[in-house]
C-alpha positions in Angstrom: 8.5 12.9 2.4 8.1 16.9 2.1 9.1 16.6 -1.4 6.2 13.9 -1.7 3.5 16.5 0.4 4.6 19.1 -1.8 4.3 16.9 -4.8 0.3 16.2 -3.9 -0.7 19.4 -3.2 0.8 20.9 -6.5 -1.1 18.0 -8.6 -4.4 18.5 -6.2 -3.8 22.3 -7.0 -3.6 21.7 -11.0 -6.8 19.3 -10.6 -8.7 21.5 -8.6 -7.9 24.7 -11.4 -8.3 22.5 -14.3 -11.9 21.3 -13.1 -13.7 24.4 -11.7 -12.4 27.9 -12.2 -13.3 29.7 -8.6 -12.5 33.1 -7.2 -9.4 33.2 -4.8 -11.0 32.8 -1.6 -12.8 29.4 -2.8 -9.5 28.1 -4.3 -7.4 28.8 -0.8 -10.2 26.4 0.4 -10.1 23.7 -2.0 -6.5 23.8 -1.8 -6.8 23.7 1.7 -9.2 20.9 1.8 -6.7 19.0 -0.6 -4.2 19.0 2.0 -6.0 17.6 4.4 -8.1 14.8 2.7 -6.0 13.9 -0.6 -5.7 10.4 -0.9 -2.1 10.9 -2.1 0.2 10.2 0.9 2.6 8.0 2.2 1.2 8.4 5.9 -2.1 6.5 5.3 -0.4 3.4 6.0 -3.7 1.4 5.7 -4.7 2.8 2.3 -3.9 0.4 -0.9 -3.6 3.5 -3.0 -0.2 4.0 -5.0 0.7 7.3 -5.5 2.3 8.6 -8.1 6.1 9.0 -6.6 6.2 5.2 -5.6 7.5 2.0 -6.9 4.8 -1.2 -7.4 5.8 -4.6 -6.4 2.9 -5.9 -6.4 0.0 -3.6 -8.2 -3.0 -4.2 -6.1 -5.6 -6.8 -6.9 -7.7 -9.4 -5.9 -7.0 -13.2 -5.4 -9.6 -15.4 -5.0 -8.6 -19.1 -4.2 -8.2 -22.3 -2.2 -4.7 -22.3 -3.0 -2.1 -20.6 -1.4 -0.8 -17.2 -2.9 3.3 -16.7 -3.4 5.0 -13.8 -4.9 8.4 -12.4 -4.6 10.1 -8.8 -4.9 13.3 -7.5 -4.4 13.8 -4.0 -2.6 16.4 -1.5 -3.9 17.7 1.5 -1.9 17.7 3.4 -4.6 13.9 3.1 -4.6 12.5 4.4 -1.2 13.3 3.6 2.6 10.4 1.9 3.6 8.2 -0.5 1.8 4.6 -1.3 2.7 2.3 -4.8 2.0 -1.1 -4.6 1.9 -3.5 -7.1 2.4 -7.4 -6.7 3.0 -9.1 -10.2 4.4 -12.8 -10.7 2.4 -12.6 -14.2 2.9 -15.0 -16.1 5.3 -12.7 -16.8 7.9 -8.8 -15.9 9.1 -6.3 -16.3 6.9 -2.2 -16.0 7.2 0.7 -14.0 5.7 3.9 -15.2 5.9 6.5 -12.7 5.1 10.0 -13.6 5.1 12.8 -11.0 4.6 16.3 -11.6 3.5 17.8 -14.7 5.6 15.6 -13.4 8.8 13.1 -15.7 10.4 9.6 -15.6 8.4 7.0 -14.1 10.3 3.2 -14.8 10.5 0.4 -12.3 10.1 -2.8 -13.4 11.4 -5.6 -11.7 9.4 -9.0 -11.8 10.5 -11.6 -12.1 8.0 -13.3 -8.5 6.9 -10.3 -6.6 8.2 -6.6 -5.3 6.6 -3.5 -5.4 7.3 0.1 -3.1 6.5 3.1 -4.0 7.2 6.1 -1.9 6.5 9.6 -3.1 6.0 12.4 -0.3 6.3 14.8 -0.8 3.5 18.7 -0.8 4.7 20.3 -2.7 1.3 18.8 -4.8 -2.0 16.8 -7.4 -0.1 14.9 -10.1 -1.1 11.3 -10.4 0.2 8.7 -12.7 0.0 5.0 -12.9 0.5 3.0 -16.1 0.9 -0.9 -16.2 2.2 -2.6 -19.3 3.1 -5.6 -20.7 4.6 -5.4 -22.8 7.9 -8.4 -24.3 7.4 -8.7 -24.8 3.7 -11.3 -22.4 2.9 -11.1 -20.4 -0.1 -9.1 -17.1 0.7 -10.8 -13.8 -1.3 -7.3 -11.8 -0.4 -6.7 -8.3 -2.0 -3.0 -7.4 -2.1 0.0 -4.5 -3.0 3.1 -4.0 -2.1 5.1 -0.9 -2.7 8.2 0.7 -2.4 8.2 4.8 -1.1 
């Protein structure tokens, strides 16, 4: 996680100096702002941005339908500890995510319309996940959605 904070602030750093060249006291404060507001971070849980340093399993976009959305990913621990899906509600009323990992018990995600949800999955071995959003009330779902492994 360090190596991923360092990671930021060096790119933020090169951005910064590549865009404006500034005297030393205005680049200690860009670089300082940088820290504290780049959008590249794992802690943001709620933020569908990938960053550079992680792996996509599902690259985020939006589904728009009546019917039911299904996609599967496996997790390696090779990739990261801890996975995180994403899934932003703009449909017109709740809708459902039920996320079933390895042989445990699926669980449901109730997701009211107009807000998001992350849920993060620590990674222990390869496992086998899978994602599938639906409608209760067969209204079409507007869903955006990412998954990714850090």
């Amino acid at each position: 996680m360090i190596f991923n904070v360092i990671l930021g602030a060096g790119l933020a750093l090169s951005i910064l100096l590549s865009a404006h060249p500034a005297s030393a006291i205005e680049l200690e404060d860009r670089v300082q702002d940088a820290l504290t507001t780049s959008p590249i971070t794992v802690e943001n849980t709620e933020d569908p941005i990938v960053t550079p340093m992680d792996i996509q399993l599902i690259r985020p976009f939006n589904y728009s339908s009546y019917n039911a959305y299904e996609k599967s990913f496996t997790l390696d621990p090779d990739n990261g500890e801890d996975a995180d899906v994403w899934i932003q509600n703009n449909s017109t009323d709740t809708i459902y995510a039920k996320l079933t990992v390895g042989n445990l018990s699926p669980i449901d995600i109730p997701i009211k319309k107009g807000t998001q949800k992350t849920t993060r999955i620590g990674v222990i071995g390869t496992t086998n996940v899978k994602v599938y959003i639906y409608s209760s009330t067969g209204h079409k779902m507007d869903v955006n959605i990412s998954a990714r492994q850090f």
